[in-house]
C-alpha positions as CSV (number, residue, x, y, z in Angstrom):
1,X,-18.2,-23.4,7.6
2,X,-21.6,-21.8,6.8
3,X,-23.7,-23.8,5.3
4,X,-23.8,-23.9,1.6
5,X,-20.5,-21.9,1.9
6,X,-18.1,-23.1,-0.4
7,X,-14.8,-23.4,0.4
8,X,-13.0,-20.6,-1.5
9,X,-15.6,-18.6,-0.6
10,X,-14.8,-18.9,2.9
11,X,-11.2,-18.0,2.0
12,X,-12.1,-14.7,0.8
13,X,-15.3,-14.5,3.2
14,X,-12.6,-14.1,6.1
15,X,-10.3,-11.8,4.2
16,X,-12.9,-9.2,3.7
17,X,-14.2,-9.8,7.4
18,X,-11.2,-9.3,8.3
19,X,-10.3,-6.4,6.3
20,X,-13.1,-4.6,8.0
21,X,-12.2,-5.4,11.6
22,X,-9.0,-4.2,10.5
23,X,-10.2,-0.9,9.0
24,X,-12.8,-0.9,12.6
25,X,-10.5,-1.5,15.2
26,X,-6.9,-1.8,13.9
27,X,-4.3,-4.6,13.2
28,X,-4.6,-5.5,17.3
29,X,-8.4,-6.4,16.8
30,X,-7.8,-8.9,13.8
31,X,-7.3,-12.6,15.4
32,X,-8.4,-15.8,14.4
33,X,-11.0,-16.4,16.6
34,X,-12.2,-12.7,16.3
35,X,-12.5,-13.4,12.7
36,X,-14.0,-16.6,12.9
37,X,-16.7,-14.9,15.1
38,X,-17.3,-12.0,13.1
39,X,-18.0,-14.4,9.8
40,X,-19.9,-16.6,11.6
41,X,-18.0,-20.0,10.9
42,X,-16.1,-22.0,14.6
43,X,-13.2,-20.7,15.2
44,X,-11.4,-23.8,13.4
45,X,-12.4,-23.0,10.1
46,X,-10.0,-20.7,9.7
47,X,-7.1,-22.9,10.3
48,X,-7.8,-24.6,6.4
49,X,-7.0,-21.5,5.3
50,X,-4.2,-19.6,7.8
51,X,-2.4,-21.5,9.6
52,X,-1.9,-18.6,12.0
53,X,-2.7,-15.4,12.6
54,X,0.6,-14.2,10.9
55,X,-0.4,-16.1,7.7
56,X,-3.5,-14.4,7.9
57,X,-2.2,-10.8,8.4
58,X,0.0,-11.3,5.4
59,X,-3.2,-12.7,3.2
60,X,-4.6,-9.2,4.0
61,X,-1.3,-7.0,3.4
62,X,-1.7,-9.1,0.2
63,X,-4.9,-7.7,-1.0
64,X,-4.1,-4.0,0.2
65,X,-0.8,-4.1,-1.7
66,X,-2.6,-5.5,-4.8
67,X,-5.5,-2.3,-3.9
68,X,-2.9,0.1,-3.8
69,X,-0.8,-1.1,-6.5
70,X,-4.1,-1.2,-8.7
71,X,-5.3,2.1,-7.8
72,X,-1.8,3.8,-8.3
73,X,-0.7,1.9,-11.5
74,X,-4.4,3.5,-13.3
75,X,-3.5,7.0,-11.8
76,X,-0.4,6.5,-13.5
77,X,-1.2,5.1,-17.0
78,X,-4.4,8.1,-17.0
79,X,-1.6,10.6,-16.1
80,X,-0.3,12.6,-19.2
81,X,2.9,10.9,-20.8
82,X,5.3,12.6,-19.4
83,X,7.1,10.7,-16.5
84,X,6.9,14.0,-14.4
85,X,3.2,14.2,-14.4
86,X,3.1,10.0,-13.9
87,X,5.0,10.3,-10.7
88,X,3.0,12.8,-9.3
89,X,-0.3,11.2,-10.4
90,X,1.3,7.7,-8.9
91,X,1.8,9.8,-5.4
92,X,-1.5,11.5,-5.8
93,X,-3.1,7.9,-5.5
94,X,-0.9,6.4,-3.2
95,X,-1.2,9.3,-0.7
96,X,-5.1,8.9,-1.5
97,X,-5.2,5.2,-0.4
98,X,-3.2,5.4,3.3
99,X,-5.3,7.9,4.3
100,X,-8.3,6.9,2.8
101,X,-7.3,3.0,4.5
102,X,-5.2,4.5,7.4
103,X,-5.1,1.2,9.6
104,X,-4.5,-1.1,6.4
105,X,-1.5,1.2,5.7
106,X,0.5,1.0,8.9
107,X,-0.6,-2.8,8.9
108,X,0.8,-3.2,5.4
109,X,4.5,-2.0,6.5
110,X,4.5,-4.2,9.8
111,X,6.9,-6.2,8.4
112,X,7.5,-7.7,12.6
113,X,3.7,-8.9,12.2
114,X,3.8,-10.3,8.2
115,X,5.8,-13.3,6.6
116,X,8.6,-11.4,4.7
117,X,9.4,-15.0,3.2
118,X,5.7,-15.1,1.8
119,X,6.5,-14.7,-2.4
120,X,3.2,-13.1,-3.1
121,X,4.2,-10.6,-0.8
122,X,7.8,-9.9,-1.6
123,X,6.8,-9.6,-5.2
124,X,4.3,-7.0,-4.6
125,X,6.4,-5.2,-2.2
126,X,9.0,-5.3,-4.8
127,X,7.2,-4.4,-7.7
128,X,4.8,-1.7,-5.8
129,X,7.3,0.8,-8.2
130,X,8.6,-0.6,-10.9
131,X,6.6,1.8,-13.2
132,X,7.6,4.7,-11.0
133,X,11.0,3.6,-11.5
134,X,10.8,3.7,-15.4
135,X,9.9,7.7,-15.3
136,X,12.4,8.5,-12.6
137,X,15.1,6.5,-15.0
138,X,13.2,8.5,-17.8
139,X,13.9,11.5,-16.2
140,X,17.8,11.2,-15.1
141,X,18.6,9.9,-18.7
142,X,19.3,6.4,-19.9
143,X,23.1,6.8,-19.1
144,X,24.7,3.7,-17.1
145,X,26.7,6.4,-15.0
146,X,23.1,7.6,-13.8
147,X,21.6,4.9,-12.9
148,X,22.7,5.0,-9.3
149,X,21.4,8.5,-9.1
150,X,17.8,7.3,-10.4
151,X,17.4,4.7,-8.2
152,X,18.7,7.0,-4.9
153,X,16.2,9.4,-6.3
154,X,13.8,6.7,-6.1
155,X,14.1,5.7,-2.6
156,X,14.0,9.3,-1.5
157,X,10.9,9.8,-3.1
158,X,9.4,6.7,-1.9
159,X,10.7,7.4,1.3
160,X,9.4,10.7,1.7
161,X,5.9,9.8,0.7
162,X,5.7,7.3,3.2
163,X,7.1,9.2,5.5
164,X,4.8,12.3,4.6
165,X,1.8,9.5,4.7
166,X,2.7,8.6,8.4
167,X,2.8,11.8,9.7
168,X,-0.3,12.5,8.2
169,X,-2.3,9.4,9.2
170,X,-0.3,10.2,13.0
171,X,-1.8,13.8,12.7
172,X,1.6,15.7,12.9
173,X,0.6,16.9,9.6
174,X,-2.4,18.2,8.7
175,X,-3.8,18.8,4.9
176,X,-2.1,21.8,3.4
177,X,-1.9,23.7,0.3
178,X,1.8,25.1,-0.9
179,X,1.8,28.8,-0.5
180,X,3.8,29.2,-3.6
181,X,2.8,27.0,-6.1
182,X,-0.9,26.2,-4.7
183,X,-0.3,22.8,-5.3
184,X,-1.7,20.0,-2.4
185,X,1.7,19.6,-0.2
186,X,2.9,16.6,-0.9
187,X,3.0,17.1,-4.7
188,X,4.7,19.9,-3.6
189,X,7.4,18.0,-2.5
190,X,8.0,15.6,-4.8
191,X,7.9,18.4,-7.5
192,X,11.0,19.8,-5.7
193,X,12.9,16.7,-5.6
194,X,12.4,15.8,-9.4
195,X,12.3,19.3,-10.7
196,X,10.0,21.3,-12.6
């Protein structure tokens, strides 16, 4: 440990030098030891605060999901009222983020490389659209026979802007504006699944 370091500090000292080999190199370049290194504490320090390279990984998807979480939850809550214009300002954000962060993204989903047992996590994970799912609820109705239907509408969406968010970060798509409404494309899209 650095000297005069304390020891939370070093916690979050190799989370955000981490983060930035991460957002450098890619998830392949962020180790242990290449961490330890970059911060400038041995390469045992670490281990009071990961115990492995996997616990670490998962301290970082930790912070990006509580990034993009924050930074789409706002866009929501500044959106107008209606649940329409909060989904769409909800994908607006989270679109923003993975391509803004494109290596934290795809590291964030590598569910092979992170602790899918680790509760912080999972509850983040889970919760990433719990406000998204009140306005898609919102908009199929409050019936019990509908709920199905809002929360199939819910995956689809989710699933399409993560899917539209890899093929962009992979390059197979490329920024585009929708000839008929002149809208970006991806809130294109999601205008077409929940209507206008």
């Amino acid at each position: 440990m650095k000297r005069g370091q304390h020891h939370g500090a070093l916690r979050q000292l190799l989370i955000d030098t981490a983060l930035g080999l991460l957002d450098r190199d890619g998830v392949e370049a962020v180790t242990i030891r290449a961490v330890a290194r970059a911060s400038g504490v041995s390469h045992a320090a670490p281990a009071n605060h990961f115990a492995d390279r996997r616990a670490l990984l998962t301290a970082l998807a930790v912070q990006c999901f509580i990034d993009l979480r924050t930074g789409a939850s706002a866009a929501r809550a500044a959106a107008s009222p209606s649940p329409r214009a909060r989904i769409i300002a909800f994908a607006d954000a989270y679109v923003a983020y993975a391509l803004a962060h494109p290596n934290r993204y795809r590291m964030m989903w590598r569910m092979d490389m992170l602790d899918p047992g680790d509760r912080a996590l999972a509850d983040l994970v889970d919760g990433l659209y719990a406000g998204v799912e009140e306005d898609v609820r919102a908009l199929r109705g409050k019936d019990a026979h509908n709920a199905g239907d809002a929360t199939t509408l819910l995956i689809a969406l989710s699933s399409v802007v993560h899917g539209y968010v890899a093929m962009r970060i992979d390059g197979n798509f490329v920024a585009a504006i929708d000839e008929t409404s002149g809208k970006p494309r991806h809130e294109a899209i999601i205008e077409q699944m929940i209507g206008q």
